[in-house]
N, C-alpha and C positions, 0 to 999 in steps of 0.2 A: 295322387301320383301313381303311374302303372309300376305295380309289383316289379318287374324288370328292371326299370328303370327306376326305382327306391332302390334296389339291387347295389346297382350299377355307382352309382351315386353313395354308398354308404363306403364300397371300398377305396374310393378316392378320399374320402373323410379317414378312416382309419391309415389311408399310407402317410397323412402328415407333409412334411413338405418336401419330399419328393414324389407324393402324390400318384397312387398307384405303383409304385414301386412293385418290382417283380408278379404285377397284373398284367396280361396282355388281353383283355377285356375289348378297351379301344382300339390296340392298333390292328384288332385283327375281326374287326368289328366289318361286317358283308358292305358291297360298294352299297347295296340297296337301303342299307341303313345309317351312311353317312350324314345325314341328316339329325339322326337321332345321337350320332358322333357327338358332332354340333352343340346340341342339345343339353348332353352327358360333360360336357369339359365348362361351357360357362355355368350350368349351376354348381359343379366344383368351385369353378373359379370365384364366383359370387361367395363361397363359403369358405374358400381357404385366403383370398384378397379381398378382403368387402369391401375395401377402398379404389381397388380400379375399378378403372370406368370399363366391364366385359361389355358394353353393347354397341362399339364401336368394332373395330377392326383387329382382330386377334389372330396373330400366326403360332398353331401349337404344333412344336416339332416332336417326332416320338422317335425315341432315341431306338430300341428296340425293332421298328419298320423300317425305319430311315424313309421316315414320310417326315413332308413340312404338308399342313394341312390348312388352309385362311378361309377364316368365318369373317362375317361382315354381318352386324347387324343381328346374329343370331342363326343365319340360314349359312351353309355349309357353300362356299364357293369354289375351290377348286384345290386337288392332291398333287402334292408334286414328289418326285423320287430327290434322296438327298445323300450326303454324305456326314457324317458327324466323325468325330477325334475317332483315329486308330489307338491311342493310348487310351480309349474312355473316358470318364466322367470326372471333374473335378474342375475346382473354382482358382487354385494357387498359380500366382503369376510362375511363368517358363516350365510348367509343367505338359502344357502345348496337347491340354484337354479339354474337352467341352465343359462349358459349364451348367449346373441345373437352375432352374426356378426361373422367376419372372424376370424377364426385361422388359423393354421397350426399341424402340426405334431411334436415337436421337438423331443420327445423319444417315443424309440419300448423297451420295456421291455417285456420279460420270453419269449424266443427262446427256446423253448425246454422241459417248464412248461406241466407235464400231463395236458390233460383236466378236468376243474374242481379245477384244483391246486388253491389254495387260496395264496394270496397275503396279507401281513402287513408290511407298510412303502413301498412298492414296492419291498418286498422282498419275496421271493418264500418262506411259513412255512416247506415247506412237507407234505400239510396237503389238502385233497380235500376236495370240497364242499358237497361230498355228506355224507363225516362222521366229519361234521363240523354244530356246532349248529349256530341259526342268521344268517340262510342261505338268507334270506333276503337283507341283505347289504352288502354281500363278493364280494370284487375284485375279478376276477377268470379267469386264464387261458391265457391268453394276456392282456395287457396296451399299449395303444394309448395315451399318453401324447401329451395334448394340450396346444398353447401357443397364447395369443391376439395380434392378428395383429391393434384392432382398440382405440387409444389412450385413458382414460374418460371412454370407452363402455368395454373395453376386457382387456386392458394392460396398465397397472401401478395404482402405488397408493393401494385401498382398491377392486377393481373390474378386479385385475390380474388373469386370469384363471390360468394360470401355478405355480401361487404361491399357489392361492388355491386348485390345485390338481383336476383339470377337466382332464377326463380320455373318454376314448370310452373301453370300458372293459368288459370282460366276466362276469356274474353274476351267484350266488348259488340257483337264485327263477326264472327262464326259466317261467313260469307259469305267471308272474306280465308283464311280456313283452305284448305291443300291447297299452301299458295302460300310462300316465304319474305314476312312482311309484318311481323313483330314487331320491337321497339326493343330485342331481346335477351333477352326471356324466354321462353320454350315456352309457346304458345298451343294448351288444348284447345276443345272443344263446354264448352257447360254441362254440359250431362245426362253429357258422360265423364270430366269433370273432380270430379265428386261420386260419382261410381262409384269411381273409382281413388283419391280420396282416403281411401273406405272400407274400401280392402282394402290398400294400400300403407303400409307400417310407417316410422317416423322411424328413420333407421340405411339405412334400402333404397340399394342400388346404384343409380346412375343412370349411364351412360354415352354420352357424345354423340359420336359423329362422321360427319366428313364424307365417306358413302357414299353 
């Protein structure tokens, strides 16, 4: 293995399971080397979950960039700008913060949702984002329902992402992106939130932390 990258790889092993913690290594890792991103996260991932399956389709979000980053297969396929909790990090239900560690995908909701389309309960109004007041907080346009793969941290009890409604989701404030602004779910663009929900499978790796 290249010296760099033994490197790179050892301080993701030593953050444990927030994994890089206070490293900014990867998110600030050159466009030209995204690839070796890629590279640097599934054989973390291999060593810190040897139970998921990393060779399929993994979305890792770095809380620190406010990038959502999707590998597929190993090779690095496309960065998107995001939004993650203005309160930070944390797994406790109505605390209306991001949570760390691994999830997955378990629901694709609104196939078919205009862009913009606003969402309440998970259901499609009829109503867009753009003649919709509290454009700030709308669901909008696709739903990526996530679910905690990490027992205590993600899944069960009080700090269950998928009971509390952790989404990767279109937003009505395009504008607040780049920035932590959300009440705990992953804010993308329209336009990237309807791409990624057409190529990203229910079951996909999601993993979030704070790098």
């Amino acid at each position: 293995m290249h010296a760099f990258k033994a490197f790179l790889l050892s301080l993701f092993l030593m953050s444990g399971s927030t994994a890089f913690a206070q490293r900014e290594d990867l998110a600030m890792v050159a466009p030209s080397s995204k690839q070796a991103l890629a590279d640097f996260l599934l054989e973390w991932m291999q060593a810190r979950y040897p139970e998921a399956k990393v060779e399929g389709n993994v979305l890792y979000v770095s809380v620190r960039s406010q990038r959502l980053y999707y590998v597929v297969s190993g090779e690095m396929k496309a960065e998107y700008v995001i939004s993650t909790s203005k309160n930070g990090l944390g797994g406790r239900a109505n605390s209306f913060r991001t949570p760390e560690g691994l999830h997955r995908v378990v629901r694709k909701i609104g196939q078919g949702v205009p862009p913009f389309g606003v969402f309440e309960n998970r259901q499609f109004t009829g109503r867009t984002a753009i003649d919709s007041a509290g454009k700030d907080d709308l669901i909008t346009s696709r739903i990526l329902w996530l679910g905690g793969m990490e027992p205590g941290v993600n899944e069960g009890g009080k700090v269950d992402s998928m009971q509390r409604g952790i989404y990767i989701h279109g937003t009505g404030d395009e504008a607040s992106l780049g920035r932590p602004s959300s009440h705990g779910c992953i804010r993308m663009r329209n336009s990237d939130v309807i791409k990624l929900f057409g190529q990203v499978p229910t079951g996909a790796l999601v993993v979030i932390l704070d790098n």
